[in-house]
C-alpha positions in Angstrom: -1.7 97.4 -190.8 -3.8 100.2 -189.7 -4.4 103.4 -192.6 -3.1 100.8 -195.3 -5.5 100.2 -198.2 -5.1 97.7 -201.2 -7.5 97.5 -203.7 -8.0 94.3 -205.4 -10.1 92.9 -208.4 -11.3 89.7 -207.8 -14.0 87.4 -210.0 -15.0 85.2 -207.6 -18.4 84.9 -206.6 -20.3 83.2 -204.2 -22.8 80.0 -204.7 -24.8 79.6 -202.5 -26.5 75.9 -202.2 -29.9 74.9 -200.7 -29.1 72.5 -197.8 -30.6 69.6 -200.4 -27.8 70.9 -202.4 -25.2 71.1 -200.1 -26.1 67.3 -198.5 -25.8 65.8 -202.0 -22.4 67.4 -203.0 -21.6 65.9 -199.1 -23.4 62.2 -200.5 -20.9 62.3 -203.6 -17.4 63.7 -201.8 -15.5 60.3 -201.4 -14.1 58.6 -197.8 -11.7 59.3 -196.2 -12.5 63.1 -197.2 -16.5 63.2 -196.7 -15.2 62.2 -192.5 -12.4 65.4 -192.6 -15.0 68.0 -194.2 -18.0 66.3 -191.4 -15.3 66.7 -189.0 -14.3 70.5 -190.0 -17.9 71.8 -190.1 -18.6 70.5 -186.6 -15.3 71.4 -184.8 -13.8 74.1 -187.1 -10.7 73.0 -186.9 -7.6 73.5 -189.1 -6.9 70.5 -191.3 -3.6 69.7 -189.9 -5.3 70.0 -186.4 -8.2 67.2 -187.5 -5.0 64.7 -189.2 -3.0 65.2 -186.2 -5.6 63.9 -184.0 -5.7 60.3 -182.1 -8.3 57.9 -180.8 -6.4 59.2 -177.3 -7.6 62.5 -178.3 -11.1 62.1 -177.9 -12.8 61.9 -174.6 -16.4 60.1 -175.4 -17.5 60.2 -172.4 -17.2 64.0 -171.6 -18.0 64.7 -175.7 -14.6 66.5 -175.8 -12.0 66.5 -178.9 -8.7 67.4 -177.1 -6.0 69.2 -180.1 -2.5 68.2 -178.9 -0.7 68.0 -182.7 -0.9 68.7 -186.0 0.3 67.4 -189.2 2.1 68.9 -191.4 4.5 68.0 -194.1 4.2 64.2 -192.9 5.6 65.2 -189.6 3.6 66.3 -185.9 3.6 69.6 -184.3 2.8 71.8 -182.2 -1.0 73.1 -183.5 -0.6 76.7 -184.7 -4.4 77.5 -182.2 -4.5 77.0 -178.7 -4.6 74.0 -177.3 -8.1 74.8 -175.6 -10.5 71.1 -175.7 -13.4 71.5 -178.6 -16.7 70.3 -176.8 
C-alpha cells in the first residue's frame, strides 16, 4: 500500500480517564467480562486467543500463558499470532 492516500472524516475523539476513573468503569464491568478485559490488558492478547485458552494452558509455575487455540464462531483454531508463550 505504499504512495496510496485515503482521506477520511472521522468524529471520534478520545477520552481520556484518570486511573480512579478507569478502576471504577473496571469495578462496575460485570463477570465473566471484568476477567477477559484484566486478562487482555496484561497479556494483550486477541479475544479469541484469551476464550480459546485452558487451565492446560497455563504454566503457574514458570508464570507462562501458552496460546495453542482460538475461538471463534463457537469452534477452535489455529490462533491467527504466533504461537510464542506470553510470560
Amino acid at each position: 500500500m505504499n504512495w496510496v492516500s485515503q482521506r477520511t472524516k472521522s468524529d471520534y475523539r478520545a477520552i481520556v480517564m484518570t486511573p480512579k476513573q478507569a478502576f471504577e468503569v473496571l469495578l462496575n464491568i460485570p463477570e465473566p467480562r471484568r476477567t477477559l478485559t484484566l486478562s487482555d490488558a496484561a497479556t494483550a492478547l486477541r479475544v479469541a486467543e484469551l476464550l480459546g485458552l485452558m487451565w492446560k494452558d497455563l504454566d503457574f509455575d514458570g508464570l507462562v500463558v501458552y496460546v495453542r487455540r482460538a475461538y471463534v464462531w463457537g469452534r477452535f483454531k489455529e490462533p491467527k499470532a504466533s504461537k510464542a508463550p506470553v510470560s
